[in-house]
DRENDO-1510 file (C-alpha; in Angstrom, 1 decimal, always signed):
<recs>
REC; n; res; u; v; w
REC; 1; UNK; -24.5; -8.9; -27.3 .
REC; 2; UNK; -25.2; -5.8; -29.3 .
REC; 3; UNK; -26.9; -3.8; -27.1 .
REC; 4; UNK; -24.1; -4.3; -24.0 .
REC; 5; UNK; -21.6; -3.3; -27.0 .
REC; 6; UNK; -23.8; +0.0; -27.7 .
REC; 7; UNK; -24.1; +0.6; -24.3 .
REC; 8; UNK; -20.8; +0.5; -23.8 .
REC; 9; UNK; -19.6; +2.9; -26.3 .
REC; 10; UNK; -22.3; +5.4; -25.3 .
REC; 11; UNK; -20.7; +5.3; -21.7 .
REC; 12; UNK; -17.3; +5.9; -23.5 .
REC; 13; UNK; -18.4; +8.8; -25.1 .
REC; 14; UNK; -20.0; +9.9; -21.7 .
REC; 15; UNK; -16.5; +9.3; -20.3 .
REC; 16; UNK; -15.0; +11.6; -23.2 .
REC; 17; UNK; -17.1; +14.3; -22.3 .
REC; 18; UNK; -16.7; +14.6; -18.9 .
REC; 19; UNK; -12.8; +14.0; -19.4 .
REC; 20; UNK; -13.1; +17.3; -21.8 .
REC; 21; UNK; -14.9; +19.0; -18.9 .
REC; 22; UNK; -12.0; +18.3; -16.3 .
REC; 23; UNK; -9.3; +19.2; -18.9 .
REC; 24; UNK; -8.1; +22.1; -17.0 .
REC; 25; UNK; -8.6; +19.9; -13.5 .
REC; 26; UNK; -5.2; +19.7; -11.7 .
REC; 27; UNK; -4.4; +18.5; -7.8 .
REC; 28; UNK; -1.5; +20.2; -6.4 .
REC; 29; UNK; +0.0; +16.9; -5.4 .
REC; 30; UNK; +0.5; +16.0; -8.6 .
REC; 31; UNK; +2.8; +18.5; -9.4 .
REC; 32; UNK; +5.5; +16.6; -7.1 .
REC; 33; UNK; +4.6; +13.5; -9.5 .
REC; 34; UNK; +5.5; +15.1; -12.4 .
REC; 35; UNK; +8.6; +17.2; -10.6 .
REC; 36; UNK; +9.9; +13.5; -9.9 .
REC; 37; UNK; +9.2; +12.4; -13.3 .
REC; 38; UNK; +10.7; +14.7; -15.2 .
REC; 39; UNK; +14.4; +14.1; -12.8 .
REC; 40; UNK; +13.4; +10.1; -13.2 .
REC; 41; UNK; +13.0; +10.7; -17.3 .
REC; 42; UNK; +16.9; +12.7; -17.0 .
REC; 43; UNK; +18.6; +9.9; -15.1 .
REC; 44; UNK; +18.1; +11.4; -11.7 .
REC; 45; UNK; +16.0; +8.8; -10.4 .
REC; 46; UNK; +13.0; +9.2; -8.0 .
REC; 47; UNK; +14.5; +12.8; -7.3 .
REC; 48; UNK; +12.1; +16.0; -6.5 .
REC; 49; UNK; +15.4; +17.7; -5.9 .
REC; 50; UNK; +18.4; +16.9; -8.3 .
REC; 51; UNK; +21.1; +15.0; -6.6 .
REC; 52; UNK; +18.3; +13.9; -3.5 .
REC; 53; UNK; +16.9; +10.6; -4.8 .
REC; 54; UNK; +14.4; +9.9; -2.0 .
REC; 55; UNK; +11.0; +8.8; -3.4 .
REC; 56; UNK; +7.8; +10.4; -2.0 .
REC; 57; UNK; +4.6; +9.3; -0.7 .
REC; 58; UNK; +3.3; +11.4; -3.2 .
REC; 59; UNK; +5.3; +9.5; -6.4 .
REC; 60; UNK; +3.8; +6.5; -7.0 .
REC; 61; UNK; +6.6; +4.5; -8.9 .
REC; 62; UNK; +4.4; +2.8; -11.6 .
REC; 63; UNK; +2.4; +6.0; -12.6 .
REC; 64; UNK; +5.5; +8.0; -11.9 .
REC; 65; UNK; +7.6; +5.8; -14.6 .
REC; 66; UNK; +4.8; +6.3; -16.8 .
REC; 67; UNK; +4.7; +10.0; -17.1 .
REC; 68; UNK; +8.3; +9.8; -17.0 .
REC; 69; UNK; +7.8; +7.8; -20.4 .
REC; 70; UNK; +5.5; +10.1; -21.8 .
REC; 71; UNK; +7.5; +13.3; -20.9 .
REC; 72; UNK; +9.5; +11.9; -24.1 .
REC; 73; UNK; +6.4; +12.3; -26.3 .
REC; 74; UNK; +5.5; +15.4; -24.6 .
REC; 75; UNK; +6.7; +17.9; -21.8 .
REC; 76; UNK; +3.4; +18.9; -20.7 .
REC; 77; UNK; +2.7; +16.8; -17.8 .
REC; 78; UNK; -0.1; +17.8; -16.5 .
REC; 79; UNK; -1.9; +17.3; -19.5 .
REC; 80; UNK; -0.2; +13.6; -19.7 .
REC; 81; UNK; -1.7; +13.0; -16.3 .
REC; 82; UNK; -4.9; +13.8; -16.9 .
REC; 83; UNK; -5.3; +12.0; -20.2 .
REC; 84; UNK; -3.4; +9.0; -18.4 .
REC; 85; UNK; -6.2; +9.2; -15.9 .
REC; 86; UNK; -9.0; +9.6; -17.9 .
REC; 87; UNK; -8.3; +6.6; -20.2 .
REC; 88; UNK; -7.7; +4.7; -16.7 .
REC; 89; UNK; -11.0; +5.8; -15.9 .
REC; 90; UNK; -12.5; +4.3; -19.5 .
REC; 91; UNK; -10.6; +1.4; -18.6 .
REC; 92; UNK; -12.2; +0.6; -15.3 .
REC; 93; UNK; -15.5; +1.1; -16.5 .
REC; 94; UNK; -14.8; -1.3; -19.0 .
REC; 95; UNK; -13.6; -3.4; -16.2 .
REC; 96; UNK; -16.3; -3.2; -14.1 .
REC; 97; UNK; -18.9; -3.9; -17.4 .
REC; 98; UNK; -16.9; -7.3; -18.2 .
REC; 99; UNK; -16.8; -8.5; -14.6 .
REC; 100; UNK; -20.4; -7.4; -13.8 .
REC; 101; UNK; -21.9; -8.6; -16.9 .
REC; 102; UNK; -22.6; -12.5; -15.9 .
REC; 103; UNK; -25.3; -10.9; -14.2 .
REC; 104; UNK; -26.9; -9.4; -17.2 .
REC; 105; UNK; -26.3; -6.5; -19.7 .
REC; 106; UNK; -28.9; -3.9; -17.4 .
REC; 107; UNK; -26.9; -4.5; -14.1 .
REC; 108; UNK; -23.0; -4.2; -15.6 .
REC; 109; UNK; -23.9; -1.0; -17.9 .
REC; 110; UNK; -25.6; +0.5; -14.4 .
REC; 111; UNK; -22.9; -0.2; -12.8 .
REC; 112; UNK; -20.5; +1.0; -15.5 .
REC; 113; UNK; -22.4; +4.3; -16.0 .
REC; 114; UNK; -22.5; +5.1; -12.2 .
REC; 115; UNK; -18.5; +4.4; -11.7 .
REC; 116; UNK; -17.5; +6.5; -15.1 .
REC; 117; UNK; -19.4; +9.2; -13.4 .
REC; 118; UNK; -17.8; +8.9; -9.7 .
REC; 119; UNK; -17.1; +12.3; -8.0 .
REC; 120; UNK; -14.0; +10.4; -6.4 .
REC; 121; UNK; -12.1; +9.6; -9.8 .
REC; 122; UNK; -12.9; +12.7; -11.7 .
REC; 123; UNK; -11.6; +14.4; -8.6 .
REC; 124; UNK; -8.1; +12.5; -7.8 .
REC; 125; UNK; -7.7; +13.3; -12.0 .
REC; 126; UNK; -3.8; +13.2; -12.5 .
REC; 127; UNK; -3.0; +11.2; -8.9 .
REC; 128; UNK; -2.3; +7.2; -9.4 .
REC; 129; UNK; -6.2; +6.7; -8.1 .
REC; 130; UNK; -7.9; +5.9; -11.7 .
REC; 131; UNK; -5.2; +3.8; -12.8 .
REC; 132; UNK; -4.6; +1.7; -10.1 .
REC; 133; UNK; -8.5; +0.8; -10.0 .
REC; 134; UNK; -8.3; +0.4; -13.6 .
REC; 135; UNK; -5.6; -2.2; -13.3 .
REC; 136; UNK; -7.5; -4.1; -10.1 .
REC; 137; UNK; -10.9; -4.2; -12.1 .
REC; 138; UNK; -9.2; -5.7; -15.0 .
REC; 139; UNK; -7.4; -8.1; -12.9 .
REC; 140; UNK; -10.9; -9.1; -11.0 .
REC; 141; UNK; -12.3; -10.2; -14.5 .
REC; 142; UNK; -9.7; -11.9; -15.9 .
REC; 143; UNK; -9.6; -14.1; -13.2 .
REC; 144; UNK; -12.9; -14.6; -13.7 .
REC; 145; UNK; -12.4; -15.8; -16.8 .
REC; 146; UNK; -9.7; -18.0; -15.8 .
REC; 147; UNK; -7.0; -16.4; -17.2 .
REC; 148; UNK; -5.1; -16.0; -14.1 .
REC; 149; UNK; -1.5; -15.7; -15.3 .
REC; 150; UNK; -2.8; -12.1; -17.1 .
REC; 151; UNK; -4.8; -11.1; -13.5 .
REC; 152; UNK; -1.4; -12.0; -11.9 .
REC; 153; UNK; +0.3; -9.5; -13.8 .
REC; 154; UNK; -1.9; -6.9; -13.4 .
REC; 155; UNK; -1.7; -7.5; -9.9 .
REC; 156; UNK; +1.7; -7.1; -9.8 .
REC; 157; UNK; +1.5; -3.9; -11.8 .
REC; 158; UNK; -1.1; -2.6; -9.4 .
REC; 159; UNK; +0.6; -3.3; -6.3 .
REC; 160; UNK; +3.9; -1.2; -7.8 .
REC; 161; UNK; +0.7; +1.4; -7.9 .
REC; 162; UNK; -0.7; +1.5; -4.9 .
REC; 163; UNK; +0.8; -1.3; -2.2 .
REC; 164; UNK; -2.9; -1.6; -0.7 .
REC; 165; UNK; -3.5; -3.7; -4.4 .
REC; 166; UNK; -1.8; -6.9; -2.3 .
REC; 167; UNK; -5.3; -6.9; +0.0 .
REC; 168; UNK; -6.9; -7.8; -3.5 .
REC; 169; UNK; -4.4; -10.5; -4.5 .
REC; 170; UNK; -5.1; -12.0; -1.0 .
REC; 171; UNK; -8.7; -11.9; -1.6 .
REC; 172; UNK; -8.3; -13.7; -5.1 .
REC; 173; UNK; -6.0; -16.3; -3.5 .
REC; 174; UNK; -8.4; -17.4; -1.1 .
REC; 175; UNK; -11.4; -17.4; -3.9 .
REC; 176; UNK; -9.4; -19.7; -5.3 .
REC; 177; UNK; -8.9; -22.0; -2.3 .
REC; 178; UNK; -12.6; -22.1; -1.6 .
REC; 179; UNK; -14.0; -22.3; -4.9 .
REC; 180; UNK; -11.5; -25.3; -5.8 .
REC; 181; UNK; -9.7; -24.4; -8.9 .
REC; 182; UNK; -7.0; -25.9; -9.7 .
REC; 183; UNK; -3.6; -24.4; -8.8 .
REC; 184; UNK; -1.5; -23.4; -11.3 .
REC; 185; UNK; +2.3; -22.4; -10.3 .
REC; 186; UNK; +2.7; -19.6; -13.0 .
REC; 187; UNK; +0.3; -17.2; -11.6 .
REC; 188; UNK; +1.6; -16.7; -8.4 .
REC; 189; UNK; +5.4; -16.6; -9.7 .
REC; 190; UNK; +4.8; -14.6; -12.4 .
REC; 191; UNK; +3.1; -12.1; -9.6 .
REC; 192; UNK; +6.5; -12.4; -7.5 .
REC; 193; UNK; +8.5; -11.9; -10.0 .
REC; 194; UNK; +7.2; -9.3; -11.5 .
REC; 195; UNK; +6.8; -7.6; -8.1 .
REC; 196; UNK; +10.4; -8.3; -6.9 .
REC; 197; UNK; +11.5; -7.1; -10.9 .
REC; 198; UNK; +10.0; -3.7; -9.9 .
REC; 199; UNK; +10.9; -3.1; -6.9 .
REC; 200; UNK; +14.4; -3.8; -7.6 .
REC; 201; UNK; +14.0; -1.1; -10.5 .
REC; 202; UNK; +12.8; +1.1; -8.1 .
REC; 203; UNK; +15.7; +0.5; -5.7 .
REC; 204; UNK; +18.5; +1.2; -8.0 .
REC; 205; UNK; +16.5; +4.6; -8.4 .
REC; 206; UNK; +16.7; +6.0; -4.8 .
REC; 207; UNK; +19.0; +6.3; -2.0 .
REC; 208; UNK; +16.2; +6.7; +0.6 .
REC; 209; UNK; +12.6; +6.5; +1.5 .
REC; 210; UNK; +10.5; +3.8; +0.8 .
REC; 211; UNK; +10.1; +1.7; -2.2 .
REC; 212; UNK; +6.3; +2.0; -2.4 .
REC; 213; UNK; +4.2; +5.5; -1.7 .
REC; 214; UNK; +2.8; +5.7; +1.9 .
REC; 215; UNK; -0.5; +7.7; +3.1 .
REC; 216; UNK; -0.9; +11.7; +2.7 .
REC; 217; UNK; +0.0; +14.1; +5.4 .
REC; 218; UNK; -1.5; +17.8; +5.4 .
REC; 219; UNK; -3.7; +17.4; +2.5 .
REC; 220; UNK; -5.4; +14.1; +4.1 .
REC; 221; UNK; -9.2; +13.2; +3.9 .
REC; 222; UNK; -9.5; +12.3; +6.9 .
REC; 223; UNK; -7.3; +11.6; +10.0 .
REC; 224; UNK; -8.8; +7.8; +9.8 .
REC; 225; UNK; -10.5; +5.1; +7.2 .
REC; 226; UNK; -14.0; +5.3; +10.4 .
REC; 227; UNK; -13.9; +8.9; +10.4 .
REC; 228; UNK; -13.6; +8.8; +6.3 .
REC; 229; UNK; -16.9; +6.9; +6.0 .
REC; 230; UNK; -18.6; +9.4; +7.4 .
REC; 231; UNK; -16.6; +12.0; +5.1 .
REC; 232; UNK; -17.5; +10.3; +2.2 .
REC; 233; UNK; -21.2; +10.0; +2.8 .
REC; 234; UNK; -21.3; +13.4; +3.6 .
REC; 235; UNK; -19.5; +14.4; +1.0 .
REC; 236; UNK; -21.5; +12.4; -1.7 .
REC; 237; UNK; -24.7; +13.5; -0.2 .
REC; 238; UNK; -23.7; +17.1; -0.4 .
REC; 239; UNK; -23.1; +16.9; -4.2 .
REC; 240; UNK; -26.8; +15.0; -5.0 .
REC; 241; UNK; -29.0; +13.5; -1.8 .
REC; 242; UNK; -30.1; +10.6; -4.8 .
REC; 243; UNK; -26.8; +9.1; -3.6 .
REC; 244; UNK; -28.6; +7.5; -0.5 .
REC; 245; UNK; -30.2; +5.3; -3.4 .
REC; 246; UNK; -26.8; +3.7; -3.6 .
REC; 247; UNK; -26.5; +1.9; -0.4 .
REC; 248; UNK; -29.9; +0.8; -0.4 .
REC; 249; UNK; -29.8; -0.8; -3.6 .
REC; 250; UNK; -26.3; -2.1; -2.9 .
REC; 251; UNK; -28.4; -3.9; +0.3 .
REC; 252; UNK; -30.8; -5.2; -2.4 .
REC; 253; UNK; -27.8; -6.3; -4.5 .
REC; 254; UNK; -26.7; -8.6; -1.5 .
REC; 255; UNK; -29.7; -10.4; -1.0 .
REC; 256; UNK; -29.8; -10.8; -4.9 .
REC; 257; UNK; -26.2; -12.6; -4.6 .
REC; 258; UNK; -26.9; -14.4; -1.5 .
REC; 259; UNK; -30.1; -15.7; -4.0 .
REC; 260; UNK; -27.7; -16.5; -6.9 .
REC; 261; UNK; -24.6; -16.3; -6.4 .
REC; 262; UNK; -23.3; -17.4; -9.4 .
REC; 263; UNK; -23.7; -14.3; -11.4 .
REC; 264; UNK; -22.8; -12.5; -8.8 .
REC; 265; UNK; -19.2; -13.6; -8.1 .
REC; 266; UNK; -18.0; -10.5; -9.6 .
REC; 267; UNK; -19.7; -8.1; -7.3 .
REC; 268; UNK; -18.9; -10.5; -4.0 .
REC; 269; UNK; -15.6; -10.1; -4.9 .
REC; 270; UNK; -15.2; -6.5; -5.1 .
REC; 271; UNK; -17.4; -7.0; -2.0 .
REC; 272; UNK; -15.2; -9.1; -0.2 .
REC; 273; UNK; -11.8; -6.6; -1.4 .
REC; 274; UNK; -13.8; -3.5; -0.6 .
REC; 275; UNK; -14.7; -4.5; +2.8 .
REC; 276; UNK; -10.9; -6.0; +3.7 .
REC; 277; UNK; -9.6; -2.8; +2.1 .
REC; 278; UNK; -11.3; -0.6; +4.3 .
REC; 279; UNK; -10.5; -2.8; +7.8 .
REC; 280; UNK; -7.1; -2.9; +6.5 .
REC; 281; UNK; -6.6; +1.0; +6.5 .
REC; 282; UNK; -8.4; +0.6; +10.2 .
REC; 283; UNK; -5.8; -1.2; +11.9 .
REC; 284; UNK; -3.2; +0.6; +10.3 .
REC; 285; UNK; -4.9; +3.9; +11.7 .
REC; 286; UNK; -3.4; +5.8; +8.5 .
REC; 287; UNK; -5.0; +9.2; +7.2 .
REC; 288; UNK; -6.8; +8.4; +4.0 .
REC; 289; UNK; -7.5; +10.2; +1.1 .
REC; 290; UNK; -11.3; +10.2; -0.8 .
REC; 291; UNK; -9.4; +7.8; -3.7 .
REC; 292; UNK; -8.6; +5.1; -1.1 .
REC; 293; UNK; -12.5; +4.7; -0.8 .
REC; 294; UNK; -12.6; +3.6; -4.5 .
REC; 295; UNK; -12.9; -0.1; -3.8 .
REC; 296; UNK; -15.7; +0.0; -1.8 .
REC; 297; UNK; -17.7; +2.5; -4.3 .
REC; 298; UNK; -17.1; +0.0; -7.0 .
REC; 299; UNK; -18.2; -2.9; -4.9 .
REC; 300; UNK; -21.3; -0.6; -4.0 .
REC; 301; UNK; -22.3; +0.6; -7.9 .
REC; 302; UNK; -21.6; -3.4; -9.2 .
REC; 303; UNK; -23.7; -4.6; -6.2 .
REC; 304; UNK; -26.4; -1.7; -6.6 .
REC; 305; UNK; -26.8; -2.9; -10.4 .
REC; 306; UNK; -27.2; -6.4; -9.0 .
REC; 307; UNK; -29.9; -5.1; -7.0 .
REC; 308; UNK; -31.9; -3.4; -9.4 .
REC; 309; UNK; -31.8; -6.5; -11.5 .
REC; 310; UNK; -33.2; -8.5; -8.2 .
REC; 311; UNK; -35.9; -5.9; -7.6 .
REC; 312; UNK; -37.3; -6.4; -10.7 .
REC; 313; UNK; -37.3; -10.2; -10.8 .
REC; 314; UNK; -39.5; -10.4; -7.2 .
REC; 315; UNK; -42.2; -9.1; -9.1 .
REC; 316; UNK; -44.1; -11.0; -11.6 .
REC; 317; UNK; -45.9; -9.0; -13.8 .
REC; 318; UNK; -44.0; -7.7; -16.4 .
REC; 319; UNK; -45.0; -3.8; -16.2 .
REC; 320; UNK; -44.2; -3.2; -12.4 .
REC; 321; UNK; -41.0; -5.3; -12.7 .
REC; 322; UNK; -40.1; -2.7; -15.4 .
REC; 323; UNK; -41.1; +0.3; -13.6 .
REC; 324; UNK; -39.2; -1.3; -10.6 .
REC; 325; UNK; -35.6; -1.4; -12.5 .
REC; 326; UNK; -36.4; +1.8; -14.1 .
REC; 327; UNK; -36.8; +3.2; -10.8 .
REC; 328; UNK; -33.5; +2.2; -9.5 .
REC; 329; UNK; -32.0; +3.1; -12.9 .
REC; 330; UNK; -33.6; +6.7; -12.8 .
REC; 331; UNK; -32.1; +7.4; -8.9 .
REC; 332; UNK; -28.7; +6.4; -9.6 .
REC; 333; UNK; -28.6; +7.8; -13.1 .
REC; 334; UNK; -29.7; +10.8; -11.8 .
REC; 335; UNK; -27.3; +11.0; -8.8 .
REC; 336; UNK; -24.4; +10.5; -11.6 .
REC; 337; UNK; -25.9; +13.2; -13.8 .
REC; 338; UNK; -26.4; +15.3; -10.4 .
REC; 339; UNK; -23.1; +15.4; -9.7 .
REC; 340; UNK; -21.4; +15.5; -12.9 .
REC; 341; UNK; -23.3; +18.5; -13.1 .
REC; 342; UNK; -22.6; +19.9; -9.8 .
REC; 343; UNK; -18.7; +19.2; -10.5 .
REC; 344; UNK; -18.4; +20.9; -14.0 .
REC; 345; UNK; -21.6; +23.5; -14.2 .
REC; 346; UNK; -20.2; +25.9; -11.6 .
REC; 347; UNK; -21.4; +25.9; -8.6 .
REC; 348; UNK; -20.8; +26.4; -5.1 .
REC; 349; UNK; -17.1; +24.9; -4.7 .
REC; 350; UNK; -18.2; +23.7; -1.0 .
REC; 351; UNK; -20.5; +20.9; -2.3 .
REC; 352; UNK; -17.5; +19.2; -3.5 .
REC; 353; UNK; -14.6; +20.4; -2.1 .
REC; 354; UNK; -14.8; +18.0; +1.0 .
REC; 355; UNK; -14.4; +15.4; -1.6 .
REC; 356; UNK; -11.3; +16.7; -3.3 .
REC; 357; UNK; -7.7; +17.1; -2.3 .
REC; 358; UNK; -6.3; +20.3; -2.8 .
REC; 359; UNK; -6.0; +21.9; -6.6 .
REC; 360; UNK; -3.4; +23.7; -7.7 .
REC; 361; UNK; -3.4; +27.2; -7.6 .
REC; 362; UNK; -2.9; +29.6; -9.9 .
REC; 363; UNK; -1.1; +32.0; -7.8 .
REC; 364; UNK; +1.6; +29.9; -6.9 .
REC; 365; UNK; +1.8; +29.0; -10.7 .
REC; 366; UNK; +2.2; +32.3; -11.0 .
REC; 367; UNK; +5.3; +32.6; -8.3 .
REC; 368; UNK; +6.7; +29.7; -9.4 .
REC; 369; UNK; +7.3; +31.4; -13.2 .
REC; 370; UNK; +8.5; +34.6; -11.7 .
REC; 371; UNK; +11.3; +32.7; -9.9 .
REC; 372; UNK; +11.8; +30.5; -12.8 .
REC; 373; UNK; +12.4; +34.4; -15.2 .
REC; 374; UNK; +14.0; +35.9; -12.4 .
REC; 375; UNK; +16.8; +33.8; -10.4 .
REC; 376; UNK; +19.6; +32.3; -11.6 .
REC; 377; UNK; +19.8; +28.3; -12.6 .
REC; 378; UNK; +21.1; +26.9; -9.1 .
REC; 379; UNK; +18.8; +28.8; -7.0 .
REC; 380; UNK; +17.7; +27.4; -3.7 .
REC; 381; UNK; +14.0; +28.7; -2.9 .
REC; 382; UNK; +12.8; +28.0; +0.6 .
REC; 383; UNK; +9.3; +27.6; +1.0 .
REC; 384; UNK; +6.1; +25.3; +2.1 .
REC; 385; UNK; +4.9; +24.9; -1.0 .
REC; 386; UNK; +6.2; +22.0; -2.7 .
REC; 387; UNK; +3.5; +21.1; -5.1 .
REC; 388; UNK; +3.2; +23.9; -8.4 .
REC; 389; UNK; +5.4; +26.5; -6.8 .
REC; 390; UNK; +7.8; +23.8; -6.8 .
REC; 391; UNK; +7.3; +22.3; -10.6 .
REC; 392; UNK; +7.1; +26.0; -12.5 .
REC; 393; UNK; +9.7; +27.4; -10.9 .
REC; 394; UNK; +12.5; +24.3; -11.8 .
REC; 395; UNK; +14.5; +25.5; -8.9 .
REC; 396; UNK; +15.7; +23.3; -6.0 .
REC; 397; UNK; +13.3; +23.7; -3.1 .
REC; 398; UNK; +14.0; +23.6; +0.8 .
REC; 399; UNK; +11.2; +22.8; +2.1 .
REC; 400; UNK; +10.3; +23.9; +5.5 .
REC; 401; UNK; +7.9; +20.8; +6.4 .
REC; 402; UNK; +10.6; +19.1; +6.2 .
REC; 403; UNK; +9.3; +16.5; +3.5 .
REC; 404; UNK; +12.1; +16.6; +1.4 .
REC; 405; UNK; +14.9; +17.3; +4.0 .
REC; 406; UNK; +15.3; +14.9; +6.5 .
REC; 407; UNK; +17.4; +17.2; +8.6 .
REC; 408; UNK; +14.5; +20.1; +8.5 .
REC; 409; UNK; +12.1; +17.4; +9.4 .
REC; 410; UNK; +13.9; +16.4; +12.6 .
REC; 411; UNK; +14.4; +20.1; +13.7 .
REC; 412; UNK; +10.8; +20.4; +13.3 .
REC; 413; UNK; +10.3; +17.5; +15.2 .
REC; 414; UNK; +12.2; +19.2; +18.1 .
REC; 415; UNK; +10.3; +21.8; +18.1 .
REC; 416; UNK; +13.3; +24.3; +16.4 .
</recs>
């Protein structure tokens, strides 16, 4: 209708704004990315190091190709990363809308507003994070609308993002099953396919490592997925305390789907995903960054929209019913206005930083250009910094953590 299409471009432009507000927003981490796409966009493959095609956990090959791509267009990465990511950000909130809107216009833009607004995106701007939830969003709605051979492909394109994407693809398989649709063979080949296509590409582009990125080391979260729900809540509550609106209204959203489920098979399903996401990283035992959380906020905002819409249907009287959703409107606008505020208005760094891998900093920038002006071409540099140092200074880095030389990984393994 014409108010969800107004609604929707107002949270665009929100999601414009607070993109120009992170402009200058840059994760050390991603400076390996764009090291390993620049030597992917000159034929050296997934290479940090000329001549050392071994892909890192760090590169993941989808979003890595793409700013490969781009690097074409323009050299300026980091800027490429961060519009990449913000558009991916527009794109799940779209997403989200589409898939949450079966439950009525109020609940999807809710929903909508609070994800364009999360801390955790904004945050992981110019990692894989936003894009890969952008893809998986899309994918969730398109299956919905029974147009599974697209969701299959986005599937497959999210997987090459983030390999956790195949817990999603399990959870739409078995939807499927139980709900009784009828099975149609090109969705699942065109999702193996696709798959196998990539990681073949990917093959023929390193000598070692792993075809898909792994979990963070030093820079991690938190040591587990258990101990990084209590990070997150923490972290969240730090920035606004109007967050502890969210589970409770997510609770409310539950009963509301449990009531009528039919609108609400959007939200079950990033329920269901969100919640075998999360066990999945438990039995692996794997650090976790804030971004692999992103599931279950999504399922959380699109069930907590759900909820506000069920609040004010249990009361009859049209004024309270009204000042019911406004209420829950009001708390989780306000916790997204909170934070947005807290993120870009200054501040003190500690109410977020718990949330937020490691930035890039402007010193190492800075000793990265000096070596760059002030060694010759073939320079080794040894260091521990791998992430801007490494990317200004275009020199081939030994890293002492060993992350890029096997060899200095198992000395350190020894102890030497």
């Amino acid at each position: 209708g014409e108010a969800g299409v107004l609604g929707v471009a107002g949270l665009l432009v929100l999601t414009l704004a607070l993109a120009f507000l992170f402009r200058n927003w840059h994760l050390d981490r991603s400076f390996i990315t764009y090291r390993v796409a620049q030597n992917l966009a000159t034929g050296e493959g997934f290479a940090y190091n000329p001549g050392e095609r071994v892909l890192l956990d760090d590169a993941a090959p989808l979003y890595t190709a793409l700013l490969a791509l781009g690097s074409q267009v323009t050299p300026d990465l980091p800027r490429l990363g961060n519009l990449i990511g913000s558009a991916a950000v527009a794109l799940g909130m779209v997403g989200l809308f589409l898939l949450a809107r079966s439950a009525g216009n109020l609940s999807a833009l809710l929903a909508a507003g609070v994800y364009a607004a999360s801390p955790l995106l904004w945050l992981s701007l110019g990692s894989e994070a936003p894009l890969w939830m952008a893809l998986a969003l899309l994918a969730v709605w398109l299956y919905l609308r029974n147009a599974s051979p697209g969701a299959a492909v986005l599937l497959a394109l999210a997987t090459l993002t983030r390999p956790e994407a195949a817990v999603l693809v399990v959870v739409i398989a078995a939807d499927a099953v139980l709900t009784g649709r009828r099975f149609r063979i090109l969705p699942p080949v065109a999702y193996v396919v696709l798959l196998g296509a990539g990681l073949m590409a990917i093959r023929t582009q390193v000598d070692g490592g792993g075809l898909l990125p792994g979990f963070p080391g030093g820079d991690a979260f938190a040591p587990t997925a258990i101990a990084g729900l209590g990070e997150l809540a923490s972290g969240l509550m730090a920035l606004s305390p109007l967050w502890a609106a969210l589970p409770v209204l997510a609770l409310a959203g539950v009963v509301q789907a449990i009531r009528a489920p039919r609108p609400a098979h959007g939200p079950l399903l990033l329920a269901v995903w969100a919640a075998l996401h999360v066990l999945t990283l438990i039995i692996l035992g794997v650090p976790v960054m804030a971004w692999h959380y992103l599931p279950l906020y999504a399922a959380l905002v699109a069930l907590a929209g759900l909820g506000v819409k069920g609040l004010a249907g249990r009361v009859r009287q049209p004024t309270p019913s009204r000042a019911m959703a406004s209420a829950g409107v009001l708390l989780l606008a306000g916790a997204a206005g909170h934070t947005a505020l807290a993120l870009t208005l200054g501040g003190s760094p500690e109410r977020w930083a718990a949330l937020a891998p490691d930035p890039a900093s402007p010193a190492y920038g800075e000793a990265g250009q000096w070596l760059r002006e002030n060694t010759p071409p073939g320079a080794s540099v040894g260091t521990a910094e791998i992430g801007v140092l490494g990317y200004t200074s275009e020199r081939p880095i030994v890293d002492a953590g060993g992350r890029l030389q096997p060899g200095i990984a198992a000395a350190n393994a020894r102890g030497d």
